[in-house]
N, C-alpha and C positions, 0 to 999 in steps of 0.2 A: 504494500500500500504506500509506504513512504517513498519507494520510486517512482512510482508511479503518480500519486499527486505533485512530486518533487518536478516531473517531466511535464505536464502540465504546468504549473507555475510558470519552468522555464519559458514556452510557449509563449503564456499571455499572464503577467502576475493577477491575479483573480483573490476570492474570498472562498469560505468554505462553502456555503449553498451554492454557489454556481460552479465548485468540483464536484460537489454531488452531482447535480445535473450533464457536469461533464465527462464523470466516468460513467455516467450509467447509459450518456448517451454513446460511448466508445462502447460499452456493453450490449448495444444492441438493446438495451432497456430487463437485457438478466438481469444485470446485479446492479443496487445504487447503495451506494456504504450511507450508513447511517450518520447522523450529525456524530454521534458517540461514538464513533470512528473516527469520522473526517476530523474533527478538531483535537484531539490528541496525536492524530500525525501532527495534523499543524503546529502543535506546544512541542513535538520531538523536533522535529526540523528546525523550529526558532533557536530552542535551548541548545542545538547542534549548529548553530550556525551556518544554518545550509538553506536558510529562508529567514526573511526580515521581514515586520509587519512595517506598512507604510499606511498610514491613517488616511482616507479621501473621504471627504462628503461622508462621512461619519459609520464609516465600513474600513473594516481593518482588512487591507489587499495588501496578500503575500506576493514576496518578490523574491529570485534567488539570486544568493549567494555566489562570491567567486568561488568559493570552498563549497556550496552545493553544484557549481558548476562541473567541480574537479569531481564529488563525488560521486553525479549524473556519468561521468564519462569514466570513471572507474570500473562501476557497476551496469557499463554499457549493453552487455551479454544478457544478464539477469533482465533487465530494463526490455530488453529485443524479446525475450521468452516470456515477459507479460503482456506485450503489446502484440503479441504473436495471438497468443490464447483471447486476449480481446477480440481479436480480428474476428476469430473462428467463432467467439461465444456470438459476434454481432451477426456472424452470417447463419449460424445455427440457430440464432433466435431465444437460447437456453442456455448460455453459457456453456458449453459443450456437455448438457446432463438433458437426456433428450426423456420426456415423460415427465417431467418434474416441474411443476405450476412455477412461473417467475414471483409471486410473492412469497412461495416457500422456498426457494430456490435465496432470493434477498435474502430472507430471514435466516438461511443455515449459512450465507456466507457473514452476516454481519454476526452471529454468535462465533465464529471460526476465528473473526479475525477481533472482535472483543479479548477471547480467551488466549490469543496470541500475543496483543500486546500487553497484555495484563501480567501475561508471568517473563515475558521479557522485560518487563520493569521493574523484575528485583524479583527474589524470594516469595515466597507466601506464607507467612506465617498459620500457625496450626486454626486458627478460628477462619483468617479467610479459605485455605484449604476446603474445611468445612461449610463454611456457605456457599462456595461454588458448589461442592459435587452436591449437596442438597436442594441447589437450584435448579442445576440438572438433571436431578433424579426427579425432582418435580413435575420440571417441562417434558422428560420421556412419558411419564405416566400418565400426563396432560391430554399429550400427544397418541396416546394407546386409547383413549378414552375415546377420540373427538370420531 
């Protein structure tokens, strides 16, 4: 996710509702990350100095970095293999998961990618440990139910 909105940026420096809108229209309209996505990339990227907030008209629009320029071309490969898989989710219609309704299809990538940056940002101590997989075991049962 942080390549990818990072490569956007480069592009056009934008805000976060209209990357939302921006990847999910590269998605073909499978996937659109959640605000509770999109804006914690955005807080990694500032704090990484790989994107800077520039305040307009009372919208804070992200701009990148000469150091998120260097790390866009670093992670050129990775970057090529998400824009890749975009291409195909946009021409598939489903993000390449064919039978799978697009608002369930959002919904299991924005918990995937919740749960990823969550325990990349440190440890989990034993009570959060336990309220995730309790949340989870909720939403399966939820889900077996509906």
């Amino acid at each position: 996710m942080r390549l990818l909105v990072l490569s956007l940026i480069a592009e056009k420096p934008t805000y976060g509702y209209e990357l939302i809108r921006m990847i999910e229209e590269k998605f073909g309209g499978s996937y659109a990350p959640s605000p509770g996505v999109i804006y914690p990339t955005l807080t990694w990227l500032d704090e990484a100095g790989y994107a800077r907030i520039v305040e307009a008209d009372g919208r804070k629009n992200y701009h990148i970095t000469p150091e998120g320029e260097a790390f866009l071309n670093a992670s050129r490969a990775a970057l090529d293999e998400i824009l890749s898989r975009a291409a195909t989710g946009a021409a598939e219609g489903r993000g390449g998961r064919k039978n799978v309704p697009m608002p369930v299809m959002r919904g299991m990538e924005n918990l995937r990618t919740a749960l990823r940056l969550r325990l990349r940002n440190g440890g989990l101590d034993t009570e959060a440990e336990e309220k995730i997989a309790a949340l989870l075991d909720d939403a399966a049962r939820a889900i077996g139910q509906v």
